[in-house]
Structures are given as structure tokens and as C-alpha cells.
C-alpha positions as CSV (number, residue, x, y, z in Angstrom):
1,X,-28.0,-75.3,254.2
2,X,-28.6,-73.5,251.2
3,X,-32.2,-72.4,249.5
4,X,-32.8,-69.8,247.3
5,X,-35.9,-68.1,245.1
6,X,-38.8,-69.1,247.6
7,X,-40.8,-66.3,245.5
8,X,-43.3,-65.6,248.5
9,X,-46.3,-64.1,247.0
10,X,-46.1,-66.1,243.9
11,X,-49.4,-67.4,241.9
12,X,-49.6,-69.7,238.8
13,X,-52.5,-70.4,237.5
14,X,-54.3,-67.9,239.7
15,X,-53.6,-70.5,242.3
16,X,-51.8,-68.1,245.5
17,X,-48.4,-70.3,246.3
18,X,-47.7,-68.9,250.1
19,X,-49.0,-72.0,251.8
20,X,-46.8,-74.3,249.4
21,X,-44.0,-72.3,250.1
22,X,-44.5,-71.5,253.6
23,X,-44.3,-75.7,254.1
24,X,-41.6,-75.7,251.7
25,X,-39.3,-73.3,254.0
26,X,-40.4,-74.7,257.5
27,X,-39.3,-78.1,256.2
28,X,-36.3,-76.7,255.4
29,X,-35.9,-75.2,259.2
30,X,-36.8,-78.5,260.8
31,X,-34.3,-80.3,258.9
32,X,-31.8,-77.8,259.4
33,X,-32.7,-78.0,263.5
34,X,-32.5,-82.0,263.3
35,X,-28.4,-81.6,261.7
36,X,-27.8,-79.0,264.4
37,X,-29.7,-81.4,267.5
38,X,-27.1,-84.3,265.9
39,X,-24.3,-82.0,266.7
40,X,-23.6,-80.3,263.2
41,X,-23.0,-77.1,262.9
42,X,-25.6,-75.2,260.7
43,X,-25.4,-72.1,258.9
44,X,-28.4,-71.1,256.4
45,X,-28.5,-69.2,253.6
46,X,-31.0,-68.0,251.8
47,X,-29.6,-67.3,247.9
48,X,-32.2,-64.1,246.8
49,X,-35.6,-63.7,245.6
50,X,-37.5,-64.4,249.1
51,X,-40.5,-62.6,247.9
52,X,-41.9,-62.7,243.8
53,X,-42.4,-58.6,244.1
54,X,-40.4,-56.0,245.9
55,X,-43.1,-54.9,247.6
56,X,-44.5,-57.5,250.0
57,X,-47.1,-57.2,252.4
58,X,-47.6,-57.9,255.9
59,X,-49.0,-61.2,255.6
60,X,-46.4,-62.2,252.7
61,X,-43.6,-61.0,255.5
62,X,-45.0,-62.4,258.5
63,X,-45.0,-66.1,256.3
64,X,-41.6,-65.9,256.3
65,X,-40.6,-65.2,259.6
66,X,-42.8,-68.1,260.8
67,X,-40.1,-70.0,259.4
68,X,-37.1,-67.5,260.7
69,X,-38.9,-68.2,264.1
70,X,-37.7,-72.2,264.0
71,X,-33.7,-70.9,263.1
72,X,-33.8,-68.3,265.7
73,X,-35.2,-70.7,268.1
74,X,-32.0,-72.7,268.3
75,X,-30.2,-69.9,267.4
76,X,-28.9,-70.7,264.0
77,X,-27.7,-68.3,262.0
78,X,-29.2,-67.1,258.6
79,X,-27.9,-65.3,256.0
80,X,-30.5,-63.2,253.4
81,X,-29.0,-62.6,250.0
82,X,-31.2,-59.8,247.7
83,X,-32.0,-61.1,245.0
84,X,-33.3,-59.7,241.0
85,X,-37.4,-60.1,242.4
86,X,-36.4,-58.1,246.0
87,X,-33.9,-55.1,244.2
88,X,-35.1,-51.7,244.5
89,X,-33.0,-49.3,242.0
90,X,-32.6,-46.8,244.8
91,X,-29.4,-45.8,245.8
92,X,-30.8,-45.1,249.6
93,X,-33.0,-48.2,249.4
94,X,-31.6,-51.5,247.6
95,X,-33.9,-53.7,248.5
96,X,-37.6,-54.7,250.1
97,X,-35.4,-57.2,252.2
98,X,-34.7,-53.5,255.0
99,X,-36.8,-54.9,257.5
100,X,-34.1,-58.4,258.4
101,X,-32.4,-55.1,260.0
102,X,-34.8,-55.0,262.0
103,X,-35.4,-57.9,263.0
104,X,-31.5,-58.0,263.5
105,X,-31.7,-55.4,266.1
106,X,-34.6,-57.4,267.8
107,X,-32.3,-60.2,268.9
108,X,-32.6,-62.7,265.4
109,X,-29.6,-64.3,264.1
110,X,-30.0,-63.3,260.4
111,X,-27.9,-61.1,258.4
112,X,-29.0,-59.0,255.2
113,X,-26.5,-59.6,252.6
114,X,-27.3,-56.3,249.9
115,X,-24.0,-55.5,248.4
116,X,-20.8,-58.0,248.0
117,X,-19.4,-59.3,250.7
118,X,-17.0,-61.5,252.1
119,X,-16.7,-62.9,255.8
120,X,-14.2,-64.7,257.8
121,X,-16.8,-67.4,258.9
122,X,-14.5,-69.2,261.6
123,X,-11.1,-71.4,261.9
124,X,-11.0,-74.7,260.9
125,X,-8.6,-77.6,261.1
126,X,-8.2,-76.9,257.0
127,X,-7.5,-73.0,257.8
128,X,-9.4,-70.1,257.7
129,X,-12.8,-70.6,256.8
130,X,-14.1,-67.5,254.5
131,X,-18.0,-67.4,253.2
132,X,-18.1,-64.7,250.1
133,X,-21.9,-63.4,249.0
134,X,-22.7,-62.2,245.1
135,X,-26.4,-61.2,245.6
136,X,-27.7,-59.2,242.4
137,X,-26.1,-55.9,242.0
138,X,-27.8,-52.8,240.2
139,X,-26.7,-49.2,239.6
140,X,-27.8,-47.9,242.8
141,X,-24.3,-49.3,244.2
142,X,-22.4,-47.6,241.7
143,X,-23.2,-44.4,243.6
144,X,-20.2,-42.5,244.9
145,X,-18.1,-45.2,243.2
146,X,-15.3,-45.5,240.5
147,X,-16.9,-48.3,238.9
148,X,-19.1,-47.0,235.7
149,X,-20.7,-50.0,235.1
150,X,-22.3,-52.6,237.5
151,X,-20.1,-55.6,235.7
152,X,-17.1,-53.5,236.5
153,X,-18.1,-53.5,239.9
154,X,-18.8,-56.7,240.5
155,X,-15.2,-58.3,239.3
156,X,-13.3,-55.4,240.9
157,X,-15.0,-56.6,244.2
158,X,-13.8,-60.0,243.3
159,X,-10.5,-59.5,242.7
160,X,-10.1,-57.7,245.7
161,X,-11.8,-60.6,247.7
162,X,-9.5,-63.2,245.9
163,X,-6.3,-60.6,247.1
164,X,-6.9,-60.8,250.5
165,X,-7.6,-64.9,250.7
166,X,-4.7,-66.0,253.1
167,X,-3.0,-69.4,251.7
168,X,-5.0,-72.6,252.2
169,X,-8.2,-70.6,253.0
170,X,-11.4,-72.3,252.6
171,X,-13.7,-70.1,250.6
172,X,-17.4,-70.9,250.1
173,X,-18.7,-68.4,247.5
174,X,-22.8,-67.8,247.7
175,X,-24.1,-65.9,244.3
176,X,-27.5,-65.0,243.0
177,X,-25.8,-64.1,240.0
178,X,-26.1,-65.4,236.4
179,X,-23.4,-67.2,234.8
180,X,-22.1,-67.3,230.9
181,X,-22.3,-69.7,228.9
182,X,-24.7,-72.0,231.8
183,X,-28.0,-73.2,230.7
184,X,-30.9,-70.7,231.8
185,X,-33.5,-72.2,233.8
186,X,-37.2,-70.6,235.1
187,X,-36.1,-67.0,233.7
188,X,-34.8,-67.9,230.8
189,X,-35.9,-65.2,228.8
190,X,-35.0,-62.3,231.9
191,X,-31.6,-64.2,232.2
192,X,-30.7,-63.7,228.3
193,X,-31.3,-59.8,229.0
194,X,-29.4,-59.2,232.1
195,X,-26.1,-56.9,231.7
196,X,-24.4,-58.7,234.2
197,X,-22.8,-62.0,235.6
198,X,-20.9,-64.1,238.6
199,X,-17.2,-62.4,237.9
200,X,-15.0,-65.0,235.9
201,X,-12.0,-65.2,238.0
202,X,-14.1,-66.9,240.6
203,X,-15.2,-69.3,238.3
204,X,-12.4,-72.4,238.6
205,X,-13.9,-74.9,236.1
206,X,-14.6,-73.3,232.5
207,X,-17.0,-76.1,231.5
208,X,-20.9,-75.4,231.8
209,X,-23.1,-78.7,232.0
């Protein structure tokens, strides 16, 4: 299952979203719970921007773990990608997202995905199953790196990722980055000024519809 910018905290209109989103998240869960209860195996992840600001409150937080409560309940796991709206440009901080560590170390099945990653998820009868995460990068993770610019960074991850696939891997990439040439959407105006995008070599079809 994946769902991505649930913007908690947002307000248009001067009309405060939460409740909209709130419903919008726990319909998610239950439908995820009703594929797992049929047998399926579930695995959610959430593609960036949880929260509109990098700074959200207690009651902004404890909206969304309402909704972690229902995965953790049947213990599905969840994966948390950072996105542009959570990034904190701190190298010892990267993201508003810190306290999914915590809630980690409490016993939840969710997993904070703040720098590129890639995991062997499990073996399948097609081969190796392998789940690789984009979620937005800044300069803070350039810090004590060879990389001098983020883009750099991002495609030398990449290509090392793409290296170590085995033959007739599976690979499910996950990316809250942008994309060139691919029409902008909500952010169209933020997405025309950002400095850097999903690394090309991942990207098997050229064409952008």
C-alpha cells in the first residue's frame, strides 16, 4: 500500500484539514487490515510529507498515530519516507519525522526512512525481492561526504544500489523525489525550483505522460 503527502496540519481556506485527513489515513489502515485478514501480505508505505510544517505539534502527531495504532495492531509493517514539508536542514537533525524512532523502540512496526536506502524485503518465487527508498535529500547529508552537491549524491547512491541487484531481482523503488521533464502537480511552482531529481538511471521508460 502506498500513500504519500497526507500534509497533517494543513488549512485551506482557513478551514483546519486534520479531521479530513485523519479519516483519509484510517481508511487507508482498515483497508490495508481487510487485504492482510484475506491472507495478503501488506506492507505500507508512506511516500513523505506526513505533516504540512516541520514542526508539528502534539495533537498534529498524536492524529497520526491513531492511525499507526490500526497497522501496528495486526502488526503490519510501515515504512515513513521524509519528505520536502518534514526536512530539517540540519546535519544532526534531518527531519521532524525523529520521533517514528521512538516509537520503533516502543515495540511499533514502522521504520523511518531519512537518507537512501535499499532493503532486501524477502525471497520470492521470482527471486529476491528488494524495496529501494528516495525520500527528499538536502545538504545536511552531504556532511562528511565526497559528494559536493546533493544531485551528485543522489545518483552515486543509485548506481551503487543498481551494482549490487543480484540477476532477476525484483526491485520496487519508493521516491518522494521530483522527476524531469514529468508534469508538476500541487507544487508546481516549488517543483520548478528544486535543484534536484529521482536519479536517471533508475528511470527505465524515457517518456513522461
Amino acid at each position: 500500500i502506498w500513500s504519500s503527502d497526507w500534509h497533517f496540519g494543513l488549512s485551506t481556506s482557513e478551514i483546519d484539514r486534520t479531521e479530513e485527513i485523519t479519516k483519509l489515513g484510517l481508511d487507508i489502515a482498515k483497508y490495508s487490515v481487510k487485504l492482510h485478514k484475506k491472507g495478503e501480505e501488506v506492507v505500507v508505505v508512506l511516500g513523505g510529507d506526513l505533516f504540512e510544517k516541520n514542526n508539528p505539534g502534539e495533537e498534529l502527531i498524536s492524529a497520526f498515530i491513531r492511525v499507526l495504532n490500526l497497522w501496528n495492531r495486526y502488526k503490519i509493517p510501515v515504512y515513513v519516507m521524509v519528505g520536502n514539508h518534514d526536512a530539517i536542514s540540519d546535519p544532526n537533525r534531518k527531519s521532524c519525522l525523529t520521533f517514528v524512532c521512538r516509537l520503533q523502540k516502543g515495540g511499533y512496526n514502522i521504520n523511518l526512512i531519512d537518507n537512501i536506502k535499499s532493503i532486501k524485503y524477502k525471497l520470492t518465487d521470482l527471486g529476491p525481492l528488494y524495496f529501494s527508498f528516495f525520500p527528499h535529500i538536502t545538504k545536511a547529508h552531504l556532511k562528511g561526504r565526497l559528494s559536493k552537491t546533493t544531485q551528485q549524491y543522489i545518483d552515486t547512491k543509485a548506481a551503487k544500489i543498481i551494482k549490487r541487484m543480484p540477476q532477476g531481482s525484483q526491485h520496487y523503488v519508493f521516491s518522494h523525489l521530483n522527476v524531469r521533464e514529468a508534469m508538476p502537480g500541487y507544487e508546481e511552482n516549488l517543483l520548478k525550483k528544486s535543484e534536484v531529481y529521482f536519479p536517471e538511471c533508475l528511470i527505465m521508460d524515457k517518456e513522461s505522460d
